[in-house]
N, C-alpha and C positions, 0 to 999 in steps of 0.2 A: 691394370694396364701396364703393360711393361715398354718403355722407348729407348731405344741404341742413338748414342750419338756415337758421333766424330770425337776423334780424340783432341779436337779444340773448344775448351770450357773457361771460360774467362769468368774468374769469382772476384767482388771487392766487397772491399767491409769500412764504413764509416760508422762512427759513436750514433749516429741517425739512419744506418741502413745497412741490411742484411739481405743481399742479393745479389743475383748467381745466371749467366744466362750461358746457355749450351747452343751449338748447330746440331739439331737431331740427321741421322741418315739419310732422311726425304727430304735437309732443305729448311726446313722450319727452325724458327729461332725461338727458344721457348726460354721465358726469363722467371724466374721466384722471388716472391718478396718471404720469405722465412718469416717474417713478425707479423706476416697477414696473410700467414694461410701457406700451405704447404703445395695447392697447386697453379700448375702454370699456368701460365697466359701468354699467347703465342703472338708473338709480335712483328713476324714475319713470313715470306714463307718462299720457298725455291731461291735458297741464299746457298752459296760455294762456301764463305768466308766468314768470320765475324770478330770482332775487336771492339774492345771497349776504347771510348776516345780517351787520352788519360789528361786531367787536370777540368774533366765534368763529371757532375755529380755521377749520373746516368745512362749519357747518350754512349751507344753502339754507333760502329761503322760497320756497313755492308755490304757484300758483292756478291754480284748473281756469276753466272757460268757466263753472259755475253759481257760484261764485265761493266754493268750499271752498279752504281754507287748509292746506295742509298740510308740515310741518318736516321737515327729514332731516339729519343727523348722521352724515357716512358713514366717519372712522374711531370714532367710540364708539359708533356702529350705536342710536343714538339717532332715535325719531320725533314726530312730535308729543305724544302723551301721555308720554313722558318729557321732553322739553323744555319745556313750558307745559302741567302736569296741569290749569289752571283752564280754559282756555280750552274757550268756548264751541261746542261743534263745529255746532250751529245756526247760528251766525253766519256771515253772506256777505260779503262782500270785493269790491268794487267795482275798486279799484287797489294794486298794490304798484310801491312805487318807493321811491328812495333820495334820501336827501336829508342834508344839513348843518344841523344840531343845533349848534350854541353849538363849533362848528369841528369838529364828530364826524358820519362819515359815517354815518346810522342808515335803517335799512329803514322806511319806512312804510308804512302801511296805510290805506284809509280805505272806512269801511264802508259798506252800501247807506243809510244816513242819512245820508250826507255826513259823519259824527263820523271825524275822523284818531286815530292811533294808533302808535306808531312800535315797536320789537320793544328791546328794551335787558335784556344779560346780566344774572344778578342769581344770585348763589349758585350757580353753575354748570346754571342751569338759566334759561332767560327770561322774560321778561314785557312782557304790553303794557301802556305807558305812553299813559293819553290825553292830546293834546295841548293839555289846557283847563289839566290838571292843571300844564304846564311851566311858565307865568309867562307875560307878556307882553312882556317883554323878550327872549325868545327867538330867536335869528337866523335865519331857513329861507335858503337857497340852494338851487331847486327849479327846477322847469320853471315855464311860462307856465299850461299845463294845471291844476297843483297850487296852482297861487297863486291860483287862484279858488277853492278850498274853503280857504284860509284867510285869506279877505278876507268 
């Protein structure tokens, strides 16, 4: 079986884990654990986007084409309403991308208002942080794209 992704593949490696997850071309998010077996297991599916949240072992961020957001934790089999119960499930989601926070790579978000957002761990569970709230002193290291909604 042969499968085309997107050219967005998000790999990490800890001393405890070997794994890898891709957007295939239909939409599907399909992750490998390498030290247990070489194939996938598909943990999503009619996704636009995908991002690993950075500073969890695990969890992906996700966005579909109407721009639903949704989380997955796939060794504590964690989903969105157990990772961020407040979160708005009406809320749409224009872009997710990754960016450098004060030298911390952090998932952002920013929503059909143009208001950003970025995902930061918090009690073993996450939370969106709005970007008014960081200071002004704040460093971004972002695309050209992204630096116009914080200009």
């Amino acid at each position: 079986m042969v499968v085309k992704f997107k050219a967005s593949i998000k790999h990490w490696r800890r001393a405890d884990s070997d794994r890898f997850c891709a957007l295939s071309r239909n939409g599907d998010v399909d992750c490998w654990d390498l030290g247990g077996g070489a194939s996938p297991v598909v943990i999503a599916h009619n996704k636009a986007r995908v991002m690993k949240v950075e500073g969890t072992f695990d969890t992906f961020a996700m966005l579909d084409e109407q721009g639903q957001l949704t989380l997955q934790s796939i060794v504590m089999n964690q989903n969105t309403d157990d990772l961020v119960p407040t979160l708005d499930k009406n809320k749409r989601w224009k872009k997710l991308e990754q960016v450098i926070v004060y030298g911390r790579l952090r998932t952002l978000l920013v929503n059909t208002d143009d208001k950003l957002y970025y995902i930061k761990p918090h009690h073993q569970k996450l939370e969106l942080k709005s970007v008014r709230n960081i200071g002004k002193e704040t460093l971004f290291i972002t695309s050209n794209e992204t630096m116009a909604y914080l200009n």
